[in-house]
C-alpha positions as CSV (number, residue, x, y, z in Angstrom):
1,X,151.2,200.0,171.2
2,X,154.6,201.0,169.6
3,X,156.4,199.0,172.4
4,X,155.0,196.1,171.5
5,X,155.5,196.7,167.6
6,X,159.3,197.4,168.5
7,X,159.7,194.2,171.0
8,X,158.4,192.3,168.1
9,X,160.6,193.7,165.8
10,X,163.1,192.7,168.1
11,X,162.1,189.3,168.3
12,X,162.1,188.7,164.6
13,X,165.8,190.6,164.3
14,X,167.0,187.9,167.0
15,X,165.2,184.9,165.6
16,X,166.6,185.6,162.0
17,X,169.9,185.7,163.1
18,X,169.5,182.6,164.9
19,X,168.3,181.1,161.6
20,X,171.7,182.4,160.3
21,X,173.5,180.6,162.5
22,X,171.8,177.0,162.3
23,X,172.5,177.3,158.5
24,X,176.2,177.9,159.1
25,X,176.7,175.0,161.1
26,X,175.2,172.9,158.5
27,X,177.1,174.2,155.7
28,X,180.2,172.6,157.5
29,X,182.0,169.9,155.8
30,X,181.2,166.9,158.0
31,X,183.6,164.2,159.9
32,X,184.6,161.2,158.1
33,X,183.3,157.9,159.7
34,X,186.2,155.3,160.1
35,X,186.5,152.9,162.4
36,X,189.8,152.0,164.6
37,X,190.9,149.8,162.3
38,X,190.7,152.7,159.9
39,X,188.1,151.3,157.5
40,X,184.6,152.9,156.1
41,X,181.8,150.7,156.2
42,X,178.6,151.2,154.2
43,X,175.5,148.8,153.1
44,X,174.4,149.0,149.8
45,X,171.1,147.8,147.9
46,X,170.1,146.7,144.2
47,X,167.0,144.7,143.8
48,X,167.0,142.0,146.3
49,X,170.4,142.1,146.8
50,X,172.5,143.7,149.9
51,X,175.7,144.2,149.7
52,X,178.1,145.4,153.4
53,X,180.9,146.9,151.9
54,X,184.3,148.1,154.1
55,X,186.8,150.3,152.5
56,X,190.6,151.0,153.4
57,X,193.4,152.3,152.2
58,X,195.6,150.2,150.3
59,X,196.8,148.5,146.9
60,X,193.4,148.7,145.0
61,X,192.2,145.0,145.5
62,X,188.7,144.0,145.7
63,X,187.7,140.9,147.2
64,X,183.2,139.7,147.1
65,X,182.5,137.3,149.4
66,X,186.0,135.4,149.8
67,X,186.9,135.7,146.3
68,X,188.5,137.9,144.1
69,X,186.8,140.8,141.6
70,X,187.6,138.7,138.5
71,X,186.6,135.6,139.6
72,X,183.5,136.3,141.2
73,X,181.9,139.6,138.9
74,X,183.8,137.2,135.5
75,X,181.8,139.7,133.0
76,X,183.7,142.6,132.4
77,X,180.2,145.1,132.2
78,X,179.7,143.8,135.8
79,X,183.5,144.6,136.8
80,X,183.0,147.9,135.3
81,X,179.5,148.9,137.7
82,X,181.6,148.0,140.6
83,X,184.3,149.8,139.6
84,X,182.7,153.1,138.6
85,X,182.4,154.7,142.4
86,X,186.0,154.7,141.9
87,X,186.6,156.1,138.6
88,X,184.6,158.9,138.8
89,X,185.9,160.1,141.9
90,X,189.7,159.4,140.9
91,X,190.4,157.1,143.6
92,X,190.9,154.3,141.5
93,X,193.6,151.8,142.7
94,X,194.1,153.4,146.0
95,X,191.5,151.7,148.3
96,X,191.0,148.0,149.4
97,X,187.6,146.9,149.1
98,X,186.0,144.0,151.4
99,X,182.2,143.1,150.0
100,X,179.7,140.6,151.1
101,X,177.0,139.8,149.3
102,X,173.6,137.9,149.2
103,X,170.8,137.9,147.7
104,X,169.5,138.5,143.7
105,X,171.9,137.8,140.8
106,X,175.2,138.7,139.8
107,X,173.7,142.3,138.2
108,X,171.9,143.5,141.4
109,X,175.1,141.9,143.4
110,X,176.9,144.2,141.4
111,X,174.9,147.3,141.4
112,X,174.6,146.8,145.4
113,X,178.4,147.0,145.8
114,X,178.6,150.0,143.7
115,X,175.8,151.9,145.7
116,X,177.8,150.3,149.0
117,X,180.9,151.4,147.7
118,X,180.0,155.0,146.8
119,X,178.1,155.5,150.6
120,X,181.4,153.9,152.0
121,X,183.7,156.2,149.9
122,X,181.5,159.6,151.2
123,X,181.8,158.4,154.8
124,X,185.8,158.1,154.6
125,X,185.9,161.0,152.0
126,X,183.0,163.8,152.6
127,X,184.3,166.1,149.9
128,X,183.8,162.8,147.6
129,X,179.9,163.6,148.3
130,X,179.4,166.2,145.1
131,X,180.8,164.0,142.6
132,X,179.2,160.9,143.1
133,X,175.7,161.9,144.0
134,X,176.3,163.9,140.5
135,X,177.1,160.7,138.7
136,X,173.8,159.0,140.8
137,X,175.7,156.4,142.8
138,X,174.5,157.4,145.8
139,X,170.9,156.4,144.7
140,X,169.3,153.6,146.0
141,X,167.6,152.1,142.6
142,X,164.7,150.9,144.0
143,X,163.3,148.8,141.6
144,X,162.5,145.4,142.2
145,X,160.5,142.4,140.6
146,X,156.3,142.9,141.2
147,X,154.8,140.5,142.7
148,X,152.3,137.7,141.3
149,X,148.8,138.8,141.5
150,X,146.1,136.0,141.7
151,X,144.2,135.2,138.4
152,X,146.9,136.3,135.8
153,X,149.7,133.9,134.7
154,X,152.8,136.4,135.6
155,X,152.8,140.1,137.7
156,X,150.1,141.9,134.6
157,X,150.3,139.1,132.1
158,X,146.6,137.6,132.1
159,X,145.3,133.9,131.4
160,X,145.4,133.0,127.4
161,X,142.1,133.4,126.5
162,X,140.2,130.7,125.1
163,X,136.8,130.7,122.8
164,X,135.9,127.5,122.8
């Protein structure tokens, strides 16, 4: 009977430390993701739109489809989301960013590029990761527009009602 209690004891000794040993190798920083033309490539999501979003180092120019930042985000506010990956993580002016874009308006357009530009950042950076998933870039907001429901005018909004 005490054989058993010690074999299991044992058991539970070698098990732990294998535990031990798992959580170590997670707790390692992990390997950037560029390809071999040394870019970071990331999708990114707001509402309807989707944004693919490839990141190198460079002179700090962002080009959306074609076009450049100002002409194609021409409201400062939306320059600013787009920007704000690189802000916050200090990296502002040192990476070349190449969007495309389709989908929703020019604010989810914008909002997509920022959340491609932050996954794109972490993949070339990892140590990047605790700064903007503090800030809540990394988020996917996942709101989007609810659907039409038969028998009411809009999404909730029902019919006016008539008396008579």
């Amino acid at each position: 009977m005490s054989e058993t209690v010690e074999t299991t004891l044992e058991n539970l000794d070698t098990a732990l430390a294998g535990e031990g040993a798992v959580e170590a190798v997670e707790a390692a920083p992990a390997e950037p993701k560029i390809d071999e033309l040394g870019r970071a490539y990331a999708t990114g999501k707001r509402k309807n739109a989707i944004a693919r979003v490839w990141i190198k180092p460079g002179s700090g120019t962002i080009t959306v489809n074609g076009r450049d930042e100002k002409t194609y985000f021409a409201r400062p506010v939306l320059r600013m989301i787009v920007r704000q990956p690189l802000v916050s993580a200090q990296r502002d002016g040192q990476f070349d960013i190449v969007a495309t874009v389709s989908g929703g308006g020019l604010s989810g357009q914008a909002g997509a590029v920022r959340h491609g530009l932050s996954k794109a950042l972490t993949y070339y950076e990892p140590g990047m990761r605790g700064v903007l998933k503090s800030n809540g870039f990394l988020t996917r907001d996942s709101r989007v527009v609810e659907r039409k429901k038969y028998g009411r005018a809009k999404a909730r909004r029902s019919f006016q009602f008539s008396k008579r």
